[in-house]
C-alpha positions as CSV (number, residue, x, y, z in Angstrom):
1,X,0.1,-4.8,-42.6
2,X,2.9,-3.7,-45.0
3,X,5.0,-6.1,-46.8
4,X,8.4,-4.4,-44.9
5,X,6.6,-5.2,-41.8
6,X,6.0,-8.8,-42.8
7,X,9.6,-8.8,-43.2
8,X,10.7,-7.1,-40.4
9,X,8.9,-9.4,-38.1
10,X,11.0,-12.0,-40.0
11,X,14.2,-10.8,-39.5
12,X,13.9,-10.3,-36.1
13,X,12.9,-13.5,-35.6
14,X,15.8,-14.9,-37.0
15,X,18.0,-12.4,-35.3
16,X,16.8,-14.0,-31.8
17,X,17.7,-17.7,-33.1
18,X,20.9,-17.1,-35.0
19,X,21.7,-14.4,-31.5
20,X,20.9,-16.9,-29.0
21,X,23.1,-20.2,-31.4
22,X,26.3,-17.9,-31.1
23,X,25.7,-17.2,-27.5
24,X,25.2,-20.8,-26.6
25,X,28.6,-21.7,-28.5
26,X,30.3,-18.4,-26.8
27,X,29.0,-19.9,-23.8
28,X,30.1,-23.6,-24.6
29,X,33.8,-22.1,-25.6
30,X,34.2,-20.6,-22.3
31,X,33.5,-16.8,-23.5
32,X,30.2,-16.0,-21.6
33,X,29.8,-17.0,-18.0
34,X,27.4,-17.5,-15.4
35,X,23.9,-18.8,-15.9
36,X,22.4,-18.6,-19.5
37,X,18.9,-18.7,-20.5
38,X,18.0,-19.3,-24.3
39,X,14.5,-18.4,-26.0
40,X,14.6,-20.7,-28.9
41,X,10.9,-21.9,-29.6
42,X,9.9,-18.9,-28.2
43,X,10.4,-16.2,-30.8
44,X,7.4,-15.0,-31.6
45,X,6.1,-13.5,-28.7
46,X,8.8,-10.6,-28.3
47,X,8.8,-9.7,-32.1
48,X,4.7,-9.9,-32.0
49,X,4.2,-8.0,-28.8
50,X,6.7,-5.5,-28.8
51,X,5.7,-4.8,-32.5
52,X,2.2,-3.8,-31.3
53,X,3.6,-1.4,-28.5
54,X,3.7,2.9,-28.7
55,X,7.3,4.2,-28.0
56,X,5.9,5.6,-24.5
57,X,5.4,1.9,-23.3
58,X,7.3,0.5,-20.7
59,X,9.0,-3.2,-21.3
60,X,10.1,-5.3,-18.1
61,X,10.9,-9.3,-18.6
62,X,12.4,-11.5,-16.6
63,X,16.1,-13.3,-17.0
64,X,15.3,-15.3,-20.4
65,X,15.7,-11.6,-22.2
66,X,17.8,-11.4,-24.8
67,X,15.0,-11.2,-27.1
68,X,13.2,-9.0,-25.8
69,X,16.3,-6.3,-25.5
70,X,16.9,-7.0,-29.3
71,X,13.1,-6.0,-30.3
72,X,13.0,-3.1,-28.3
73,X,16.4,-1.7,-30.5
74,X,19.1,-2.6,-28.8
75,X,21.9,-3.2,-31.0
76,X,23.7,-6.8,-31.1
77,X,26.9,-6.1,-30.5
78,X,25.7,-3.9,-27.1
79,X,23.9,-7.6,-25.9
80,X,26.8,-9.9,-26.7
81,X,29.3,-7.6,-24.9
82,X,27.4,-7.4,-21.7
83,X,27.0,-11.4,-22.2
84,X,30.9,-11.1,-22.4
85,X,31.1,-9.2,-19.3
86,X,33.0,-6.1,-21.4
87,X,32.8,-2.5,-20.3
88,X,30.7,-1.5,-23.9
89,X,28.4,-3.7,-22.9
90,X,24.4,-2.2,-22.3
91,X,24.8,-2.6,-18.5
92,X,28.7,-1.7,-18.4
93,X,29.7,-5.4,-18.3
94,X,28.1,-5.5,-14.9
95,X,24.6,-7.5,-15.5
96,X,25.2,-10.3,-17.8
97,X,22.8,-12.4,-19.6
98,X,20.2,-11.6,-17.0
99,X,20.2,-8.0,-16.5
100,X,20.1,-6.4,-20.2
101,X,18.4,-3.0,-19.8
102,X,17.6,0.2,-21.6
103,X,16.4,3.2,-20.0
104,X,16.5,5.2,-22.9
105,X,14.0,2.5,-24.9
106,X,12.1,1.9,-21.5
107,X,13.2,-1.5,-21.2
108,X,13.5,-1.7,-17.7
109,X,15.7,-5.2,-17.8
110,X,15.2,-8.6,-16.7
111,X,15.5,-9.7,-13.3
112,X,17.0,-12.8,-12.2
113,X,14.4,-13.3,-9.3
114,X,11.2,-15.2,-10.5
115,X,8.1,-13.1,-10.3
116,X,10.3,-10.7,-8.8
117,X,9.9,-8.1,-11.3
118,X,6.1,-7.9,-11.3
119,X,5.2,-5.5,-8.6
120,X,7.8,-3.5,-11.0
121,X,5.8,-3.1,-13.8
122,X,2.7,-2.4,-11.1
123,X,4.2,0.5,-10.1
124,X,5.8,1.3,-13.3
125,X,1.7,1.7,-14.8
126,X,0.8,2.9,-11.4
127,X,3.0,6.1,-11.8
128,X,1.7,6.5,-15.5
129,X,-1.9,6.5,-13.9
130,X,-0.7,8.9,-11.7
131,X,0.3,11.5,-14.5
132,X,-2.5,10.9,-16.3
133,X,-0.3,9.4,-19.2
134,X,-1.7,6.8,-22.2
135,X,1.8,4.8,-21.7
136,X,1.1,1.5,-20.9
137,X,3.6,-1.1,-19.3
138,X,4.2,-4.7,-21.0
139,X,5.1,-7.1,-18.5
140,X,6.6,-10.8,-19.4
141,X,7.6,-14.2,-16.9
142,X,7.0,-17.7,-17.3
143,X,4.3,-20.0,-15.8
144,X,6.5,-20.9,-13.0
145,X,5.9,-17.4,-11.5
146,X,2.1,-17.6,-11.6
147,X,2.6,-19.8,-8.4
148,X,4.6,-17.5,-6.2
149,X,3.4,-14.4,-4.4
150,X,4.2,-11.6,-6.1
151,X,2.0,-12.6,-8.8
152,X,-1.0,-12.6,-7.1
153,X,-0.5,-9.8,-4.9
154,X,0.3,-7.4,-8.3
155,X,-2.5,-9.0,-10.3
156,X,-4.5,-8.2,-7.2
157,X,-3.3,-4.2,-6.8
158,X,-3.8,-4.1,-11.0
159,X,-7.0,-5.1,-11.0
160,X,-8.0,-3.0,-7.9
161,X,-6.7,0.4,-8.5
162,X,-7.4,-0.5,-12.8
163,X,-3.3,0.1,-13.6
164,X,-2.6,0.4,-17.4
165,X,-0.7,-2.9,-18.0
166,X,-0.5,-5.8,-19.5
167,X,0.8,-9.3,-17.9
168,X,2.4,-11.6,-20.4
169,X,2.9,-15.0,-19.4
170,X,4.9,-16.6,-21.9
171,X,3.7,-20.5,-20.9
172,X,6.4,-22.5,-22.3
173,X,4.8,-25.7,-20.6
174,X,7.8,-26.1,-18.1
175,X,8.7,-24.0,-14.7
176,X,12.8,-25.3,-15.0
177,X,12.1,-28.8,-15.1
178,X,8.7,-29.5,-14.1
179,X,5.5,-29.3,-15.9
180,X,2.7,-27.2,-15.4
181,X,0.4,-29.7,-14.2
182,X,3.1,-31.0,-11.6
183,X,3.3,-27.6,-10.5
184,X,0.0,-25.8,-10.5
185,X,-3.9,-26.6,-9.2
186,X,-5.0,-24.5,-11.8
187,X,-3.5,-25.5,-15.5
188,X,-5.1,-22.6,-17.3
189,X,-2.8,-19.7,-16.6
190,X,-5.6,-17.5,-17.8
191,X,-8.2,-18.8,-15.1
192,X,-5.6,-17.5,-12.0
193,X,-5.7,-13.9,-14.0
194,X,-9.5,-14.0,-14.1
195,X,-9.6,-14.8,-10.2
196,X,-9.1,-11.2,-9.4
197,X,-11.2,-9.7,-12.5
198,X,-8.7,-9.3,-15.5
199,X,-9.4,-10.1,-19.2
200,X,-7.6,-12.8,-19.7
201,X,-7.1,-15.2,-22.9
202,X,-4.7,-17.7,-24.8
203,X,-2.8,-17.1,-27.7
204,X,-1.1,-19.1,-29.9
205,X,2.3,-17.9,-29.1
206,X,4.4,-19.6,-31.7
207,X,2.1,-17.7,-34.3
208,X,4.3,-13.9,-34.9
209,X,0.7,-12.5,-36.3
210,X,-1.3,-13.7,-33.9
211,X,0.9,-12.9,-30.8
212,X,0.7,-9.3,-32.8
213,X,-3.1,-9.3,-32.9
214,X,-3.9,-10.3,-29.4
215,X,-1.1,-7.6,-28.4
216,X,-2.7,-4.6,-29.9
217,X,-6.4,-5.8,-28.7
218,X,-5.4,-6.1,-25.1
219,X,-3.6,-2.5,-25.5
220,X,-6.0,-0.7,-27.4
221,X,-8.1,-1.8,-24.2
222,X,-6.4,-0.6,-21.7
223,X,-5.5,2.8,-23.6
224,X,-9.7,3.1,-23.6
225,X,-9.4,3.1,-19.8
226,X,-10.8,-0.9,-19.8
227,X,-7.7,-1.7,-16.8
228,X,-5.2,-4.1,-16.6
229,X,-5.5,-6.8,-19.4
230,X,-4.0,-10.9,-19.5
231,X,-2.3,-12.7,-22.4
232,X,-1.7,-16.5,-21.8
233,X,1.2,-17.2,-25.0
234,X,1.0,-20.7,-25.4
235,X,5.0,-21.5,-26.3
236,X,7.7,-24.1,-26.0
237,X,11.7,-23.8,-25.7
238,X,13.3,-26.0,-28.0
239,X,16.6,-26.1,-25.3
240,X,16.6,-26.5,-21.9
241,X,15.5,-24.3,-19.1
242,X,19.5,-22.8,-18.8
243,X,22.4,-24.3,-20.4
244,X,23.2,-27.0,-17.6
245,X,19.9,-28.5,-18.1
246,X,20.3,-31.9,-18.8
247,X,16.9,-32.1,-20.6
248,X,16.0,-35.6,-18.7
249,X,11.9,-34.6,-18.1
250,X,10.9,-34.8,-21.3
251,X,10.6,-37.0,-24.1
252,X,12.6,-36.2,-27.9
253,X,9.1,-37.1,-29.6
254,X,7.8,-34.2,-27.4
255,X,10.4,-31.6,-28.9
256,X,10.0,-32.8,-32.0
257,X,6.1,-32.3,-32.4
258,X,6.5,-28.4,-31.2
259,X,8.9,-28.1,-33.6
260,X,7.0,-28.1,-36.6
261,X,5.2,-25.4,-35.5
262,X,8.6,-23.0,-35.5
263,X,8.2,-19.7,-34.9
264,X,10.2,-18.9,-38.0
265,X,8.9,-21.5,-40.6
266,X,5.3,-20.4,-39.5
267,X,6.2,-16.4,-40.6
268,X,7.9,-18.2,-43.7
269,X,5.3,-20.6,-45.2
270,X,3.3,-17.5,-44.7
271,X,5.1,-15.1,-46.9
272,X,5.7,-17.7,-49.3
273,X,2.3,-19.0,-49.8
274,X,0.7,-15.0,-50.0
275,X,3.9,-14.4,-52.3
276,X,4.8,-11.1,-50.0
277,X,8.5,-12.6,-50.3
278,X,11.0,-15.2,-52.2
279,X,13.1,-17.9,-51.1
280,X,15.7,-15.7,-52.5
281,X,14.7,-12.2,-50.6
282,X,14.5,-14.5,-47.2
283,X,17.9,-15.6,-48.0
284,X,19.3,-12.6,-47.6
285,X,17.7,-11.4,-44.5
286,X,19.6,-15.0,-43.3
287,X,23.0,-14.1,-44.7
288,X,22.6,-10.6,-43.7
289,X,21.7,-11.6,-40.1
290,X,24.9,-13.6,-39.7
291,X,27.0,-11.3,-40.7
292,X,25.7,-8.7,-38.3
293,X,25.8,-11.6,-35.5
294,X,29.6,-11.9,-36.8
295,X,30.8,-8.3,-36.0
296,X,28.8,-8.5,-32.6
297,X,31.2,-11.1,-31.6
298,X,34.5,-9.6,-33.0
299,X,33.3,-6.2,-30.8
300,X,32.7,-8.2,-27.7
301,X,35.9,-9.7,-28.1
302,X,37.7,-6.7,-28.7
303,X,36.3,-5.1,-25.9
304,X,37.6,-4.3,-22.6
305,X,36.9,-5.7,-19.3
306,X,35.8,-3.2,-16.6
307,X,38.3,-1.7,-14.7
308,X,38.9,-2.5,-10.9
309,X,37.3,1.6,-10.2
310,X,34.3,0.6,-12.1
311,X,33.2,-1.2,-9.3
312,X,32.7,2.1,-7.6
313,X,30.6,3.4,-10.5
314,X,26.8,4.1,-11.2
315,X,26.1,2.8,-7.5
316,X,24.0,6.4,-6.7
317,X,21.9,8.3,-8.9
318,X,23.9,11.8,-10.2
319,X,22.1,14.3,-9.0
């Protein structure tokens, strides 16, 4: 991999934390309402797996997605005015921080109902099967979903009818509040995937190369006609599970050991110790990043709010 990639991977990364800071204080001043859902810990999974995807891929997450919709090429200042609610937002000012979507990048959004969005992406890779396409559909939620129906009846279909795409369960050890082993029989996400015959392993998903790795394995696969294919990212969120989480079910000791494995200081140590960057170069990826972060908020704020007719708008497809 190239040295700009190296890089690239890093600015991204601390596009998504420095992005998801200034919307938790737009959020704490009042600016951006209704329920928000940070990715901080997280990082490395978008910027790994989207990185190992062909243009012709389809992306669908659920509501923590403001990463994702940043990787795919979305720009800034498009996210943080639909967080704002303002007309220039990506989805008009009419999503919010859970609906971000592109259908011109095939990011399909994130959906607000858990698991909800997974026979989506089946029938997203079945209609690809259908025209005999190589375009394979990346499909993210969190463990919680794993325990709900829609998981198993789409791992099920995937695995029966072979359906080019990839389930991406981005195991940040915690379904809101509870933990995994509160919550599930089965602890191994993977294990659930390989009840109904998919190739399924863990990842180290705080680990940007690896996530990148395991990515282009699994799609390489399916491209080769193998079927469906299962990535367990093992991950934590630094915050809580939305911005009125009180953070009460687990221990500061806890937090504290995940975060010496930080997305970002993993990528950095790296290109510091192989000398593929300086402090100095990093630096100004940083300083760069917050000035781009800057001018996304002046532009939400100078937006406009939708009209009172907009209401009426993009409900039917134009013919």
């Amino acid at each position: 991999m190239s040295n700009e990639m190296y890089l690239e991977w890093y600015r991204q990364l601390v596009m998504i934390r420095r992005f998801e800071q200034k919307s938790s204080e737009m959020y704490q001043l009042g600016k951006i309402g209704g329920f928000l859902h940070l990715y901080i810990g997280q990082e490395a999974i978008a910027v790994g797996s989207v990185a190992a995807r062909q243009e012709n891929d389809h992306v669908i997450t659920a509501y923590r997605d403001h990463a994702h919709a940043l990787v795919v090429g979305i720009e800034p200042k498009l996210i943080m005015a639909e967080m704002f609610g303002k007309v220039t937002g990506v989805s008009k000012g009419k999503g919010g921080s859970m609906h971000l979507a592109d259908v011109n990048r095939r990011f399909w959004g994130g959906y607000a109902v858990v698991g909800g969005h997974l026979p989506l992406a089946t029938g997203l890779a079945l209609a690809e099967q259908y025209k005999h396409t190589d375009s394979a559909t990346l499909c993210y939620f969190g463990d919680g979903s794993t325990n709900i129906g829609y998981f198993h009846e789409s791992l099920n279909l995937a695995g029966t009818w072979q359906l080019p795409v990839l389930f991406i369960c981005e195991n940040n050890q915690y379904g809101m509040g509870t933990a995994v082993a509160r919550a599930s029989a089965v602890t191994a996400i993977v294990d659930k995937a390989k009840a109904y015959g998919l190739p399924a392993s863990q990842v180290d998903g705080m680990n940007v190369m690896k996530v990148y790795e395991a990515t282009q394995k699994a799609l390489a696969a399916i491209r080769a006609g193998e079927g469906p294919q299962f990535l367990e990212m093992i991950t934590y969120r630094f915050e809580g599970h939305s911005m009125g989480d009180p953070l009460r079910y687990r221990s500061s000791e806890e937090v504290e050991k995940w975060r010496e494995d930080d997305p970002i200081g993993i990528l950095e140590r790296h290109l510091l110790s192989e000398k593929l960057a300086d402090k100095a170069t990093l630096e100004q990826i940083d300083k760069s990043v917050e000035q781009e972060l800057e001018a996304a908020v002046k532009f939400a704020e100078e937006s406009p709010l939708p009209s009172a007719d907009d209401l009426f708008a993009h409900i039917y497809v134009e013919a």
